[in-house]
N, C-alpha and C positions, 0 to 999 in steps of 0.2 A: 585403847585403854589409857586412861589419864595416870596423874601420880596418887588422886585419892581412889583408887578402884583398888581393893583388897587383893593381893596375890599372893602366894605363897611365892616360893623360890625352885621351886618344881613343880610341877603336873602332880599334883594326888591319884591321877589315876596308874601314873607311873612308878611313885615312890610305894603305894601300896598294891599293886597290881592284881592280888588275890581278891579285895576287896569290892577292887572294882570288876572284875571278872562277875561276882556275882551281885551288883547290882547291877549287872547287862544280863545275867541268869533271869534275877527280877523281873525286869522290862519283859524278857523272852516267853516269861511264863505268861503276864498278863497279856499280850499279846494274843498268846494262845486262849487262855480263859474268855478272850474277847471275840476273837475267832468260832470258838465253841459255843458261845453265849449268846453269837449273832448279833454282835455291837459292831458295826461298820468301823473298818480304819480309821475314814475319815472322822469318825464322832472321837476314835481315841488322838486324833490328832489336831481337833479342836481344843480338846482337854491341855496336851502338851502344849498347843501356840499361847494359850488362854495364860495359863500356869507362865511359861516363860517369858510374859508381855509383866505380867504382876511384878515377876521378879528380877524383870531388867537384867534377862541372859541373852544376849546376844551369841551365842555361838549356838544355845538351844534354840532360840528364835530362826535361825537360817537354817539350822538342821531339820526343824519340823515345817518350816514354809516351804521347804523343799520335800519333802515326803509327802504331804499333806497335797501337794499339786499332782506328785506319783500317783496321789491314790483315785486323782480325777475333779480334787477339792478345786474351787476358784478363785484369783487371784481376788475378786471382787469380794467374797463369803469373806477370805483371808484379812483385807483391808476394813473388815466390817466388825471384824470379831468385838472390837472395844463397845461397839454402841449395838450390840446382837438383838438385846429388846428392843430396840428401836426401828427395824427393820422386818420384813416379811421374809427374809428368805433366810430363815432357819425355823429349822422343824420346831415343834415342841418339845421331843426328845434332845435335841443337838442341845436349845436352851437350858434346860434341866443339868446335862451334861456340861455344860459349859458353869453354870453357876454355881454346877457341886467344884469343880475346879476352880472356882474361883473362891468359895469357902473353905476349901480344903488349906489353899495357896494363904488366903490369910488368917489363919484360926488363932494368929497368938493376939489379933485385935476381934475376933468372934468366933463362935463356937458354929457349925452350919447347925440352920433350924429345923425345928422338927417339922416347919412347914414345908420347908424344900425336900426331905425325906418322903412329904406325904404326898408331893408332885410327883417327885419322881417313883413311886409305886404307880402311878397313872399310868406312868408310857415304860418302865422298867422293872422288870423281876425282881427280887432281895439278892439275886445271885449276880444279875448287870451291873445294879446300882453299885454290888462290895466290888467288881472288879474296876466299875469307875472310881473309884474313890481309893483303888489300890494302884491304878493310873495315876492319879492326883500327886498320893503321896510316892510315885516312886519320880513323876519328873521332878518334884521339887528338892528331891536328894539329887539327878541331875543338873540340876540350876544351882544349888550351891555348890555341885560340887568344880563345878566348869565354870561359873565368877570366881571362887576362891583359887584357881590354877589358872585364871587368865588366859583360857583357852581360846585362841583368834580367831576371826572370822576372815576368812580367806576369801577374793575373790570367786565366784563363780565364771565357770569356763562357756566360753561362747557365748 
């Protein structure tokens, strides 16, 4: 972290702890909705890497590249994500998912289209698509919440 990288003077997740207790409630539930809904880990953790590359969190970036290989994802997919269209090895579903995340992550410079809604009916239910998009917005309340408390990125062991 440099001297212009925004921090508070404590961890937000620590000064208000209830807060943050349930937006990990959040995450837990879509989780579940995603499990149930039959959206593969790894597509929700495309969504996360996707969201946190936009929004330049490092601490979500190493937390989700690290889960994201848990779930069997590859370090090659991982390193691809920025130029996804550009590339054959991601599904039609993952791209869909990956670019409602990535509309989601910028919407105060656009709104997502109702053309990327009408893809995603293609290869996703009205019930997939709301839990991705409820992915979307719940990393990007992670991402600011962990650049604004300057939460570090620690070596990894081994």
């Amino acid at each position: 972290m440099n001297e212009t990288t925004p921090r508070l003077a404590s961890y937000l997740d620590k000064q208000v702890p209830a807060a943050y207790q349930a937006l990990n409630a959040y995450a837990e539930q879509v989780n579940a909705a995603a499990d149930r809904t039959g959206i593969p880990r790894t597509t929700l953790e495309l969504v996360n890497y996707r969201a946190s590359q936009i929004n330049g969190c490092a601490f979500c970036l190493d937390l989700h590249h690290r889960r994201a290989l848990s779930y069997g994802e590859t370090e090659q997919r991982l390193s691809l994500i920025p130029v996804y269209e550009e590339v054959e090895l991601f599904t039609e579903s993952e791209k869909v998912a990956l670019e409602l995340a990535e509309q989601i992550t910028r919407m105060s410079v656009e709104h997502p289209t109702p053309e990327l809604f009408a893809r995603a009916r293609q290869v996703y239910t009205e019930e997939q698509i709301s839990v991705l998009c409820m992915a979307g917005i719940g990393i990007n309340a992670f991402n600011r919440l962990s650049i604004l408390s300057g939460h570090p990125v620690r070596k990894a062991r081994g």
